[in-house]
C-alpha positions in Angstrom: 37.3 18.5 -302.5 37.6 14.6 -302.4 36.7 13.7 -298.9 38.7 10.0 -297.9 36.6 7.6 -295.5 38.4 4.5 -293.7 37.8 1.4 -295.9 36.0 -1.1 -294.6 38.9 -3.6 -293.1 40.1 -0.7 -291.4 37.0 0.3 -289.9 36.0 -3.4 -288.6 39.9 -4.1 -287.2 39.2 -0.2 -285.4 35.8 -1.6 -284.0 37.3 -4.7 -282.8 39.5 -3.3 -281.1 37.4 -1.0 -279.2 34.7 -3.4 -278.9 37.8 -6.0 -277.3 39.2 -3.2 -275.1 35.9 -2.5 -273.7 35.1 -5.9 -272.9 38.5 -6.7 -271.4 37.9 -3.4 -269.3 34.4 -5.0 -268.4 36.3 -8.2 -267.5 38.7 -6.3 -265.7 36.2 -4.6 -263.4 34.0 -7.7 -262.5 36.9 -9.7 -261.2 37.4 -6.7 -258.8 37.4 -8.0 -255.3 34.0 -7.3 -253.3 34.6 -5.8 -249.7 33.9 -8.8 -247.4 34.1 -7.2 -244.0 31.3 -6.7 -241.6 30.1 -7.3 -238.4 31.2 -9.3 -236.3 29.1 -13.2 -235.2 27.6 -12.8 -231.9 28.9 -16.7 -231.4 32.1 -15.8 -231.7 31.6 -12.5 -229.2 30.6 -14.7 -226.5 33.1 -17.8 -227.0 35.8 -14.4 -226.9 34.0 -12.8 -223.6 34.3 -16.4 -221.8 37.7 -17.0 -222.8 38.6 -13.1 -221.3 36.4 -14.4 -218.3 38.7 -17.4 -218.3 41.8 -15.2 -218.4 43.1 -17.2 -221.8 45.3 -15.2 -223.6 47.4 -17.0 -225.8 46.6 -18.8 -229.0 43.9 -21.8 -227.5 42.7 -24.7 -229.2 38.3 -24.5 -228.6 36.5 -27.0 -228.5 32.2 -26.1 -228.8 31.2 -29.3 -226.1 27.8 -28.7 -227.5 28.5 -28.9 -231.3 30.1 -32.0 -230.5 27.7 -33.8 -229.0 25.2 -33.1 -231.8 27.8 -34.8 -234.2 27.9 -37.4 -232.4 24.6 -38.1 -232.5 24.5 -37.1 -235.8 27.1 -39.9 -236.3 25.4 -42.5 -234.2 21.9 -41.7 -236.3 23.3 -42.5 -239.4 25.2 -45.8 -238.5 23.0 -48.8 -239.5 21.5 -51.7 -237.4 24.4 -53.8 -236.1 27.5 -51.3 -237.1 30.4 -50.8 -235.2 31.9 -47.7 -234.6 35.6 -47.3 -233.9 37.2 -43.7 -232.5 39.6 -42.5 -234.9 42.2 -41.0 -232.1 45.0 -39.3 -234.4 41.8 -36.7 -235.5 40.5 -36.5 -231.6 43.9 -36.3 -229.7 43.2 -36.0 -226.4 42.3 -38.7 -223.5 39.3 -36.5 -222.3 37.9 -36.2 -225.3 38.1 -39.8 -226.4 36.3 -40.9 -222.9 33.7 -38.1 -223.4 33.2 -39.7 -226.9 33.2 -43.2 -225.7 30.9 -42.4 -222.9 28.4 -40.7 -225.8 28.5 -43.4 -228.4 28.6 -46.7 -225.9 32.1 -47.9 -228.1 35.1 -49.4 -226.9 36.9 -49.6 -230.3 39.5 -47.3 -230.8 41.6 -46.8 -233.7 45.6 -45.9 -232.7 48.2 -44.8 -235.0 51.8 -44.2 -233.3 53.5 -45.8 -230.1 52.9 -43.2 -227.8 49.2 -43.0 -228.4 49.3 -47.1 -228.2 51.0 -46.9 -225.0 48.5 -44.1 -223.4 45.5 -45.1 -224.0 46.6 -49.0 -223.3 47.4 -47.2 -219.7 44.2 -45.4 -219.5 42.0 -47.4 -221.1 43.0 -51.1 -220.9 39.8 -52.5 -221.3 39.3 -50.9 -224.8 40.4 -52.8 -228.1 43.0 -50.8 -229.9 43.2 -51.4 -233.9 46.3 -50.0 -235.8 45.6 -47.5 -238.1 48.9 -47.7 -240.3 51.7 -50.7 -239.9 53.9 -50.2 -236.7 57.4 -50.7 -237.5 58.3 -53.9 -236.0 60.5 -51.9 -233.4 58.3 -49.7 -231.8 55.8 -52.7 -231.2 58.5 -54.0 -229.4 59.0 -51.2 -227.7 55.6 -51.2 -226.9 55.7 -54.2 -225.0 59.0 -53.5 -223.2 57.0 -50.0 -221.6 53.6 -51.3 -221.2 53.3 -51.5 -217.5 53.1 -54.9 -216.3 49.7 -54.0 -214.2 47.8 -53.1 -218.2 49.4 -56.6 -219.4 46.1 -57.4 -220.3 45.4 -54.5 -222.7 47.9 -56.0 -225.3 46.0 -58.6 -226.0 43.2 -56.5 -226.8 45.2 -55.1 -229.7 45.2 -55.7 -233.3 47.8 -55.3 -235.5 48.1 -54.3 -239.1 50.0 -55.8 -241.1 50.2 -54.8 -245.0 52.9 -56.8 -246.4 53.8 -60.5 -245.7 57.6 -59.6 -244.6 56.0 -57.3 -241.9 54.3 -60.3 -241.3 57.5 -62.5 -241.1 58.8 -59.6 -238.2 55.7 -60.1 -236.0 56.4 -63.5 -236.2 59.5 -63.2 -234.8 58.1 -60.3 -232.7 55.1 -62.8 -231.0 58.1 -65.2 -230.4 60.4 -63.2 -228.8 58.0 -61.9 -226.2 55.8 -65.0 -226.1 52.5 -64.0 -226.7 49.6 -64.5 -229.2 49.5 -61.6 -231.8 46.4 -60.3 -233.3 46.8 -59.7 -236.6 44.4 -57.3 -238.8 45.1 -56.8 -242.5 45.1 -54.0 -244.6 43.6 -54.0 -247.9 44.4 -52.1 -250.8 40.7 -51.5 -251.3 41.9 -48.4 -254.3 43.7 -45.8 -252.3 46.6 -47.8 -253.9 49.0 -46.7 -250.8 49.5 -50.3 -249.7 48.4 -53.4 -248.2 46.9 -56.6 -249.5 44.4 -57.1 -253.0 42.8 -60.0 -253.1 45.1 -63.1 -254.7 47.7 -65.3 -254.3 49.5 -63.5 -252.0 46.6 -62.6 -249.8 46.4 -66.0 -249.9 49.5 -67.2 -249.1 49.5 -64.9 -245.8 46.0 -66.0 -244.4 47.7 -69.2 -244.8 50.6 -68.7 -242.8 48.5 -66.9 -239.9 46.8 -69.9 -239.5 49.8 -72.3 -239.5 51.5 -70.2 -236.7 50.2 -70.7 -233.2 51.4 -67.0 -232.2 49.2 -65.5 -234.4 45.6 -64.9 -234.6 43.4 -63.6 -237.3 41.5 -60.7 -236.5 40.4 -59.2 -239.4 40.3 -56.4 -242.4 40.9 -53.1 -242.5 40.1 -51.2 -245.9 40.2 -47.4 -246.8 38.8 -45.5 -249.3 38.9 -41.6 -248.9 39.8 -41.2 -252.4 36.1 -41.9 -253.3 34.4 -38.4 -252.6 37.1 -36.9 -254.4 36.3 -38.8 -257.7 33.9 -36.9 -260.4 30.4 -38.1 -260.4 30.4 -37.8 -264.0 30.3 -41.0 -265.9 29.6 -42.7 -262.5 33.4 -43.0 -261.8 32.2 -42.6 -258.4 30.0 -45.3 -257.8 32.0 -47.3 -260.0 35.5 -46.8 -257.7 32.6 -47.3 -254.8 31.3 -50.7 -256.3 34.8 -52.1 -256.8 36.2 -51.3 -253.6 33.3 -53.3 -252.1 33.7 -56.0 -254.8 37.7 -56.0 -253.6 36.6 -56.1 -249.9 33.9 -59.2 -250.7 37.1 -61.3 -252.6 39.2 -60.7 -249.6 36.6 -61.9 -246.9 35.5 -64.8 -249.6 39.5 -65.7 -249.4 40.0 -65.8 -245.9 36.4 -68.0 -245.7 38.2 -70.4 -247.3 40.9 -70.8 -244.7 39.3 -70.1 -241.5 35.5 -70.9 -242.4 32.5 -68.5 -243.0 31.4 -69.0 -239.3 35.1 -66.8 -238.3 34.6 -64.7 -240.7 31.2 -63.4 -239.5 33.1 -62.3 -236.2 35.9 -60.8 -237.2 36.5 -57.5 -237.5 35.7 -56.0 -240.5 36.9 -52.4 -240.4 36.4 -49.4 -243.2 35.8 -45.9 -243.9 36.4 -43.1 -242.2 35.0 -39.4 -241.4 34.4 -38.9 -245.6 33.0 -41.8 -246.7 31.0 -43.5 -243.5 27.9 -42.8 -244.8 28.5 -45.0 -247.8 27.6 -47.9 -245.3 24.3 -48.5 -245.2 24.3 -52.1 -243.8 26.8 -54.8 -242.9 27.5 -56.8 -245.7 30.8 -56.0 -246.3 32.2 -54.0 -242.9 31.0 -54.5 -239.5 32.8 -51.5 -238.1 33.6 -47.6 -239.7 35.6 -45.5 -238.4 35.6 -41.8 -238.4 37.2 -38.8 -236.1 37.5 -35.7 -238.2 33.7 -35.7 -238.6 33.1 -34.9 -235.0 35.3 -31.7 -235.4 34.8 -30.9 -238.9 38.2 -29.0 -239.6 37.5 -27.3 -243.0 39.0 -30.7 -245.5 35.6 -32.0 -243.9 33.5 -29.9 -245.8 31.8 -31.9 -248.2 28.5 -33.1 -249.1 28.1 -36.3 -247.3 29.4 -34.6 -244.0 26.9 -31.6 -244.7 24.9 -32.7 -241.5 27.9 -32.3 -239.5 29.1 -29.0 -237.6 32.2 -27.1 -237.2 33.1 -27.8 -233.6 36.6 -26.4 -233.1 38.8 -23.2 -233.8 41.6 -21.4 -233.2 41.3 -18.4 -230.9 44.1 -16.3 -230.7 44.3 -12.5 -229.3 45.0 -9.8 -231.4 48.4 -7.9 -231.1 48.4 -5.1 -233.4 45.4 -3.3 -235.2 46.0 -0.8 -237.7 43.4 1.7 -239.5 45.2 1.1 -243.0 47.3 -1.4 -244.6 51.0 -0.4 -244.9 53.7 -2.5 -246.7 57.2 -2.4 -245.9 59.2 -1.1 -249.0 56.3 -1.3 -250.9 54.2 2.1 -249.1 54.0 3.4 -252.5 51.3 1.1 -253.9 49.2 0.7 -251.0 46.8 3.1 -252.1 46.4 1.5 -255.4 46.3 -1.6 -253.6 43.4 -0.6 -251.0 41.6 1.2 -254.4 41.7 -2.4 -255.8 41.2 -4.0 -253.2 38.7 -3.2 -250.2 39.7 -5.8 -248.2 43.4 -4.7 -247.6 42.3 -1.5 -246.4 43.3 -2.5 -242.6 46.1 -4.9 -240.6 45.8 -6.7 -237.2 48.9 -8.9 -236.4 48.4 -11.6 -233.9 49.6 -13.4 -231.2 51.1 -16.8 -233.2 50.0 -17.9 -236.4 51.7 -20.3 -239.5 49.1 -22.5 -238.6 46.7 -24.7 -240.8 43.5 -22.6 -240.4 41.3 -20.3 -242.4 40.3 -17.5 -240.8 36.2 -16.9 -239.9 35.6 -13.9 -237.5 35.8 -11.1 -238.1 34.2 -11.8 -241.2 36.6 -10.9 -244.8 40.0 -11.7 -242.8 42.6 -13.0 -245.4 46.5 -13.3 -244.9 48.4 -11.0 -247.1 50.9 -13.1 -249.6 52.9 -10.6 -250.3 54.0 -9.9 -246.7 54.1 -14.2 -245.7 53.4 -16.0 -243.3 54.7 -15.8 -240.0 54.4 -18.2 -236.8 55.6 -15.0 -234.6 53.2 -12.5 -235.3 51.1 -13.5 -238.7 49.5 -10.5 -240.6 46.0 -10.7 -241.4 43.9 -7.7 -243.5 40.7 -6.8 -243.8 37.9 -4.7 -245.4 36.4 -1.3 -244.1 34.4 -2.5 -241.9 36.8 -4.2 -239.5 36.5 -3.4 -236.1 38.7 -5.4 -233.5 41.3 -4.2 -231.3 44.2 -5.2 -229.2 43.5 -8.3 -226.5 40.2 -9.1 -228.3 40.4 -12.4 -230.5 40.4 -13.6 -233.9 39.0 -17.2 -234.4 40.2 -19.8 -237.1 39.3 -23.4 -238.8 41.5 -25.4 -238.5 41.9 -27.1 -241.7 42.3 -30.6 -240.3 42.6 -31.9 -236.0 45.3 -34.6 -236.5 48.4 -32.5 -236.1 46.7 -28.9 -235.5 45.2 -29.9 -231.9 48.8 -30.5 -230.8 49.8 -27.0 -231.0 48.2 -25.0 -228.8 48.4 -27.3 -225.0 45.4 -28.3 -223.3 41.5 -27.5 -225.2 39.3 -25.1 -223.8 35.8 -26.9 -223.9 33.3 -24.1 -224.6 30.0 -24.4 -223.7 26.7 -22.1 -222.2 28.6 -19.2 -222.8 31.8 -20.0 -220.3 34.6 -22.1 -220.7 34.2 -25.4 -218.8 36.9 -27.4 -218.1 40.4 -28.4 -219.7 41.3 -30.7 -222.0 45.0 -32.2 -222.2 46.2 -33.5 -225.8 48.7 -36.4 -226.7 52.5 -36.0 -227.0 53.0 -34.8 -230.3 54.5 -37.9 -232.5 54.2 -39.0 -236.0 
């Protein structure tokens, strides 16, 4: 009897086939999600028992008063010898917290962004100097001065602002005409970000010029931005090279407005960059003579990068728990939940809470994700979990917010946490743009 074997080619394309089954079943297996739910953080049991003992109930903005003070000394301990700091109010929006902050750092500079924040803290703090953070349409500085109440008069002259194009500049011309006083102007460079203003040149030029020819106007300053630097790839030094030439675009600027209003002026104007990212960049005066940062004394979750590694979180979202379930069901869909939970451990249970559709990421109880396939929802947002999951009804889930600017707006006055209780109430700014 002739017995037939597989030929060779057969028997290779047979073992390569096994051999790539088994390793895609191998592949398949190690990107199996790991349970991530445990116990809960005993800081976030006793921020939930004061905010019980508080009788909140309802989706609260927090505020950790001491984490916040340790960033702002962190903050203060990395500013060099001489450097300004100026309070980014967009990311801190609240009057409390911007005199707490003030208080803390010894500033008076504050950084503004939209008319009602202009108008408020122009009311509440007139003696404070108010730098624009973005261009004012021409309209709502006018505005500004037709609401400004005539007994805080004095705070508009303590505000600078920015101007990034020259027929802006031609409106506050008119503007400083029309209500007859002396306008501070502060210019924004284009420093890379590449979302407007000034680089240095003819027609940077041409618009110190006609600052200086107007008697309505006055030069104040600079104001350059990089946040795009940290997100550049070290490799090749891109970084330090987009770094360098920001600072060599910055130098041109101030060399340009030397030549018009001598280097004497220049050495006392203001000379503004940065911000939370990139503040530790500046490591003397040379170029700016004032950062700014906010977002660094909260650290919402975009803050999370090397340079602000020193920093803290010091905010969240609590909000109370609705609905807890001991297993995950999906409407229309209950006949794949048990594959689902056998894939995945950490869909084994539901809670549904009070709110949600924010920008947070959930931290406590740990392994909390939001389900994709069931959405979001600002009602009552569905959140799963592994296991080991153990909250119920009334108690709270905490979030990080992803950034402060718009998320502190959402929830009415901050709880400040600190010692274990909640200790006093915060109000926030009129929601605007």
């Amino acid at each position: 009897m002739c017995l037939e074997f597989p030929s060779m080619p057969e028997l290779s394309r047979r073992t390569l086939l096994i051999g790539g089954t088994a390793l895609a079943g191998v592949a398949t297996l190690m990107s199996k999600p790991s349970d991530k739910s445990g116990p809960r953080d005993p800081y976030f049991l006793q921020m939930q028992k004061a905010l019980t003992d508080a009788g909140i109930a309802t989706p609260t903005l927090v505020i950790d008063r001491a984490r916040l003070n340790a960033n702002i000394d962190t903050l203060k301990h990395h500013l060099p010898q001489g450097m300004g700091y100026r309070i980014v109010a967009k990311s801190l929006p609240s009057l409390r917290l911007i005199d707490h902050i003030r208080k803390r750092t010894g500033t008076d500079r504050l950084m503004t962004f939209n008319l009602p924040m202009l108008l408020a803290l122009s009311t509440e703090m007139p003696e404070a100097s108010q730098l624009l953070g973005k261009p004012l349409p021409v309209q709502a500085a006018r505005q500004y001065f037709h609401k400004l109440p005539p007994e805080r008069s004095d705070a508009a002259g303590r505000v600078q602002w920015l101007i990034d194009t020259p027929k802006r500049l031609e409106q506050y011309q008119d503007l400083a005409k029309d209500v007859g006083r002396t306008l501070n102007i502060n210019l924004e460079l284009d420093v890379g970000l590449h979302r407007g203003g000034f680089e240095p040149g003819s027609e940077l030029g041409a618009v110190l010029h006609e600052i200086e020819l107007d008697p309505n106007l006055e030069f104040a300053g600079f104001m350059g931005y990089e946040p795009h630097i940290p997100s550049l790839p070290t490799s090749l030094g891109w970084r330090d090279k987009a770094l360098a030439g920001a600072w060599r675009s910055y130098r041109a600027a101030l060399d340009q407005a030397a030549e018009v209003f001598g280097k004497e002026a220049i050495e006392q104007i203001t000379r503004n960059a940065a911000g939370s990212p990139t503040y530790r960049y500046y490591e003397d005066t040379s170029i700016a003579n004032e950062v700014s940062a906010g977002s660094c004394l909260m650290k919402p979750t975009h803050f999370d990068t090397e340079l602000l590694e020193p920093h803290t979180p010091a905010s969240f979202i609590a909000t109370p728990v609705i609905k807890s379930f001991a297993r995950t069901r999906m409407p229309g869909l209950e006949f794949a939940d048990n594959t689902k939970r056998a894939w995945d451990p950490n869909y084994s249970k539901t809670i549904f809470i009070y709110g949600g559709h924010w920008l947070p990421d959930p931290v406590d109880p740990p392994g909390l994700e939001y389900n994709s396939t069931f959405g979001r929802s600002s009602n009552q947002e569905m959140l799963n979990g592994g296991p080991e999951l153990q909250i119920a009804p009334d108690e709270f889930v905490f979030l990080r917010p992803h950034q402060s600017e718009a998320v502190f707006l959402q929830f009415g006055d901050i709880a400040v946490y600190e010692d274990g209780e909640i200790v006093d109430s915060w109000p926030v700014f009129e929601a605007s743009a």
